[in-house]
C-alpha positions in Angstrom: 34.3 -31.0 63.6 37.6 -29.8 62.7 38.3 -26.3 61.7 41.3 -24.0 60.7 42.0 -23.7 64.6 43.2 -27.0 65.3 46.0 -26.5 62.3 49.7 -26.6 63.4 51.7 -25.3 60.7 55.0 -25.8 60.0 57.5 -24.4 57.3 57.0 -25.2 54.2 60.2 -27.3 52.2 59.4 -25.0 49.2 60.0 -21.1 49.1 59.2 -19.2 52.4 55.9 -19.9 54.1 53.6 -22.7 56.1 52.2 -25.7 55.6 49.9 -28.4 57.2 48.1 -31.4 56.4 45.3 -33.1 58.5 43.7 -36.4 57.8 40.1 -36.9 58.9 38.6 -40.3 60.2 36.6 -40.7 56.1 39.5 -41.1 55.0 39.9 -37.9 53.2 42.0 -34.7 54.6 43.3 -31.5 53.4 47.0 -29.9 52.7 46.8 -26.2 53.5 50.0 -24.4 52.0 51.0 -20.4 51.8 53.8 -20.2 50.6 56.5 -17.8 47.6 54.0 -19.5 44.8 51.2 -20.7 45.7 47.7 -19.6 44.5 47.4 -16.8 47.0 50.5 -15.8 48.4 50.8 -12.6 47.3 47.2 -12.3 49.1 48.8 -13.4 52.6 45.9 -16.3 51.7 46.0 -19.8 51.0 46.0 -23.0 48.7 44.3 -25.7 50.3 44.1 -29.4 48.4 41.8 -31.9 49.1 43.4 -35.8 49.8 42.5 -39.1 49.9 43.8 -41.4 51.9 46.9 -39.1 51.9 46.9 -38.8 48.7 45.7 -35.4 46.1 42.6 -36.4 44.9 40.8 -33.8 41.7 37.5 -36.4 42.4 34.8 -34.7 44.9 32.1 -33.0 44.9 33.7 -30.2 46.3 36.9 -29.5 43.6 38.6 -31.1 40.8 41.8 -28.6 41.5 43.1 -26.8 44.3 41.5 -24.2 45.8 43.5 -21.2 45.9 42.7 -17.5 47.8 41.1 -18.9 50.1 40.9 -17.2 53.7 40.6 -18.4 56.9 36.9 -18.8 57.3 36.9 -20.4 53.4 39.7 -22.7 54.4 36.7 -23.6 57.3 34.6 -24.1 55.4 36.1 -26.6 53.3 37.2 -28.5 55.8 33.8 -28.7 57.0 32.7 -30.2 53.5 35.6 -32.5 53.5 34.2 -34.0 56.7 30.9 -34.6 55.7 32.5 -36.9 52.6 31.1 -40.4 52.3 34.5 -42.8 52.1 
């Protein structure tokens, strides 16, 4: 199970921060963003989205937004869920 660990971020195109998305074998993934306006910046947390097949999807269980303020154990977490997603 993947977990915020195995994230390699890389700068973000948009203000100053970091950004990664990873795509999990269900089809579904996540894009985890920091960055001069996202929901949490100001925090030093992050944003993280939820995709399907690599796309923003607002239709789990899980979300129907973006999850914003989230810290590194939430950002786990979440991941964890997005895993355990039935395709």
């Amino acid at each position: 199970m993947k977990t915020f660990k195995d994230l390699e971020f890389k700068p973000h195109s948009i203000g100053n921060g970091l950004q990664v998305v990873m795509n999990f074998d269900n089809n579904y993934g996540v894009s985890v963003v920091k960055f001069n306006g996202s929901y949490g910046f100001n925090s030093d947390l992050w944003e993280v989205a939820i995709l399907y097949k690599e796309a923003l999807t607002y239709n789990t269980d899980i979300t129907d937004d973006v999850l914003g303020y989230q810290t590194d154990q939430d950002v786990t977490d979440i991941m964890k869920k997005v895993q355990m997603l039935k395709d």
